[in-house]
C-alpha positions in Angstrom: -10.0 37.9 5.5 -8.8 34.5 5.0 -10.1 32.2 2.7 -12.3 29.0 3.7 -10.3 26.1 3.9 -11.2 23.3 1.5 -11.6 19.8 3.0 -8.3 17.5 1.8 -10.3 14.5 -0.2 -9.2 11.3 -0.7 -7.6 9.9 -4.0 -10.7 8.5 -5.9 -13.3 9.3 -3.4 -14.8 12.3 -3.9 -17.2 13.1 -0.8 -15.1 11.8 1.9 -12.2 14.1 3.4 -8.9 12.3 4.3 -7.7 12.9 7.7 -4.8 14.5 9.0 -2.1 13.2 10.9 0.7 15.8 12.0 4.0 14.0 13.6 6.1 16.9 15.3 9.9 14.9 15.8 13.6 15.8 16.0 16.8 14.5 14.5 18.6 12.0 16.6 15.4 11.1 18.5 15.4 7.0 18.5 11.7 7.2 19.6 10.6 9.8 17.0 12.3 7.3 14.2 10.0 4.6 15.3 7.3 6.8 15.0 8.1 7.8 11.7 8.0 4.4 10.1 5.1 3.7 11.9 2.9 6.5 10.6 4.0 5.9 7.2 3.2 2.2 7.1 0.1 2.7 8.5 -0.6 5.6 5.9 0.2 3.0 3.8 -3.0 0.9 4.9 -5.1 3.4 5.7 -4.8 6.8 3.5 -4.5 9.6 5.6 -2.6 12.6 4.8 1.0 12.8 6.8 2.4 16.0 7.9 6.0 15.4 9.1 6.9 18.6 11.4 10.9 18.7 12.5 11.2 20.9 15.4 14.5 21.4 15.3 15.9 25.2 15.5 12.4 26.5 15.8 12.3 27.7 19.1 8.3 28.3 19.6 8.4 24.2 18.4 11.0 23.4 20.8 9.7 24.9 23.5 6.0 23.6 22.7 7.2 20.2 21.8 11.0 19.0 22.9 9.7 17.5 26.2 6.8 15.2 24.3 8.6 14.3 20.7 7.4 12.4 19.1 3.5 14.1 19.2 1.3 12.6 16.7 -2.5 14.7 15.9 -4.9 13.6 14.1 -7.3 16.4 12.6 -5.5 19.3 15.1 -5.9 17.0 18.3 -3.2 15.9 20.5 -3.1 11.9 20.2 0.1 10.3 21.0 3.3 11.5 22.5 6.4 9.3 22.9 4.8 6.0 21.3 2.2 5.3 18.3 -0.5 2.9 19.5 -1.2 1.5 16.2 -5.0 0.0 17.0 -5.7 3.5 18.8 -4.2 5.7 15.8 -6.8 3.3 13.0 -9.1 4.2 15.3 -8.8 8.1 15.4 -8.4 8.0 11.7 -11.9 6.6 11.1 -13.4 8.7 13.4 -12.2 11.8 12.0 -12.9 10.5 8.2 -16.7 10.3 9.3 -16.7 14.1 10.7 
């Protein structure tokens, strides 16, 4: 039996959870970089919690993911693929730090 997982908090706020935002990219993928500078200047600003996933030489991620790169979740659903709409992702990030 697994154990419950504990809501990720954010620094010096004890009763709100921080939410996630998983970026699954490659090497050598010009789009993916672009992505990647995004997210962390907007983590930056707005505090989430950024899961950087390479893909490369898994081949379940490769085969999930290659096609779409760069995919960007927030809280475990599918936001973004190919382009980070800044206004949109601020968006998804408050409305998963109120659930």
């Amino acid at each position: 039996m697994q154990a419950a997982r504990r809501p990720r908090r954010r620094p010096g706020r004890r009763s709100d959870p921080m939410a996630e935002v998983v970026v699954y990219h490659a090497e050598n993928c010009h789009l993916c970089e672009r992505a990647l500078v995004q997210l962390r200047t907007l983590q930056a600003e707005l505090g989430f919690e950024l899961r950087e996933v390479d893909i490369g030489g898994d081949p379940a991620l490769e085969a999930e993911y290659r096609e779409w790169i760069p995919v960007v979740e927030v809280d475990g659903r599918r936001r973004f693929t190919y382009f980070v709409q800044p206004l949109a992702l601020r968006r998804a990030v408050a409305q998963a730090d109120t659930r």
